[in-house]
C-alpha positions in Angstrom: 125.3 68.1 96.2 122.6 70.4 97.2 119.0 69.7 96.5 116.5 70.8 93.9 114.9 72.9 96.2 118.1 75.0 97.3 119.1 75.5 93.8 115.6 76.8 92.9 116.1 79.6 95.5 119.8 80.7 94.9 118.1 80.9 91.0 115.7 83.1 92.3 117.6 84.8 94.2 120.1 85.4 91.6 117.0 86.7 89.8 116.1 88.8 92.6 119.6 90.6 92.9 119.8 91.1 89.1 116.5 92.7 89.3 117.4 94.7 92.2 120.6 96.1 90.5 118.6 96.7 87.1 115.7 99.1 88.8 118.6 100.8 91.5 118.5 103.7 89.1 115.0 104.8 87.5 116.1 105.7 83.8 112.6 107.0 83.5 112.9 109.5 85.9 116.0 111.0 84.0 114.0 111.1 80.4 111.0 112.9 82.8 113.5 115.7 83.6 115.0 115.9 80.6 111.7 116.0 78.9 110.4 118.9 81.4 113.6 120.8 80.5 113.0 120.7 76.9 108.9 121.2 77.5 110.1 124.5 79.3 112.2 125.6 76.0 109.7 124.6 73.6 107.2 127.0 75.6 109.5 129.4 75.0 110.1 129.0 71.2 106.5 128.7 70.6 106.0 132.0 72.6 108.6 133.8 69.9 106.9 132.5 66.5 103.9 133.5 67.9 104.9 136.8 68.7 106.5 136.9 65.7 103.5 135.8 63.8 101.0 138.6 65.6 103.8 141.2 64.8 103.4 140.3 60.9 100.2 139.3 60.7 98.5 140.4 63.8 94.7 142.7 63.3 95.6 145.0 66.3 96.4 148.0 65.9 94.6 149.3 63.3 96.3 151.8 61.5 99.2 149.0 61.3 100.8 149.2 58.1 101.3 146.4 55.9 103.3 143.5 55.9 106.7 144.0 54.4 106.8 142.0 51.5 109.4 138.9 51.3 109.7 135.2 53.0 109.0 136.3 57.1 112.4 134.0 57.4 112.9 134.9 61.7 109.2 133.8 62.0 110.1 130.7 59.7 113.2 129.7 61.7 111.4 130.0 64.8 108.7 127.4 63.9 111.1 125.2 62.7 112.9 125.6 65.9 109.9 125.1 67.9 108.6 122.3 66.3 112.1 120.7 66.9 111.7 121.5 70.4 108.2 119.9 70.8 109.3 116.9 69.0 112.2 115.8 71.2 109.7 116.8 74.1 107.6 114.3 72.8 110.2 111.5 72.5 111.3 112.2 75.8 108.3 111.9 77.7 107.2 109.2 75.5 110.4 107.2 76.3 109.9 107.8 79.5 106.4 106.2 79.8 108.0 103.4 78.3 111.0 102.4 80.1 108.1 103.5 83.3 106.0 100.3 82.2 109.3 98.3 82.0 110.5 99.1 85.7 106.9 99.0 86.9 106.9 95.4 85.1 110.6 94.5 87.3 109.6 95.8 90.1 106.4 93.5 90.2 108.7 90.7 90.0 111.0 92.1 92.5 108.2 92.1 95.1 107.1 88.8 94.0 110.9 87.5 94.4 110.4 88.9 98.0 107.4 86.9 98.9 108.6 83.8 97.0 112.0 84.0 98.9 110.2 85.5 102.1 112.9 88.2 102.3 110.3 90.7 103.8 109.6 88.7 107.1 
């Protein structure tokens, strides 16, 4: 039968494996570039309704004529579509800060696990 002492550091060390495994891929890191991708998209899609919005409504030029009447329905589809955009950037990114603080928080423990288990001598 092993001792108390053994059996404390194979449970670390089973800790310390488990971690290692969980934090091998950065999940974080994925929802970053997915939220750059979308960030790049929204830019665009808020560039269009605004266009869109100066060609309607715009003051330049001057002898511009008026606004045809009706619901401006490309300029309404493209804010909807842009605020779509920007809210799924938003997630993204904030997900991502998220799961960051979780890794950050397992890879504290990792290190400690190190020192503990003085795997780094």
């Amino acid at each position: 039968m092993e001792n108390p002492e053994q059996e404390r550091r194979l449970a670390l060390r089973a800790e310390h494996d488990r971690i290692a495994e969980e934090i091998g891929t950065r999940l974080s890191v994925d929802h970053v570039q997915n939220g750059g991708v979308l960030a790049f998209f929204s830019f665009i899609a808020v560039g269009l309704t605004v266009k869109l919005a100066w060609d309607r409504w715009g003051w330049l030029p001057v002898n511009k004529p008026p606004p045809p009447p009706g619901i401006p329905m490309w300029f309404l589809m493209a804010l909807v579509a842009a605020g779509v955009l920007v809210g799924f950037t938003i997630r993204e990114f904030l997900r991502a800060r998220l799961l960051r603080a979780v890794e950050a928080g397992k890879f504290a423990r990792l290190l400690e696990l190190r020192r503990v288990l003085e795997l780094d001598t």
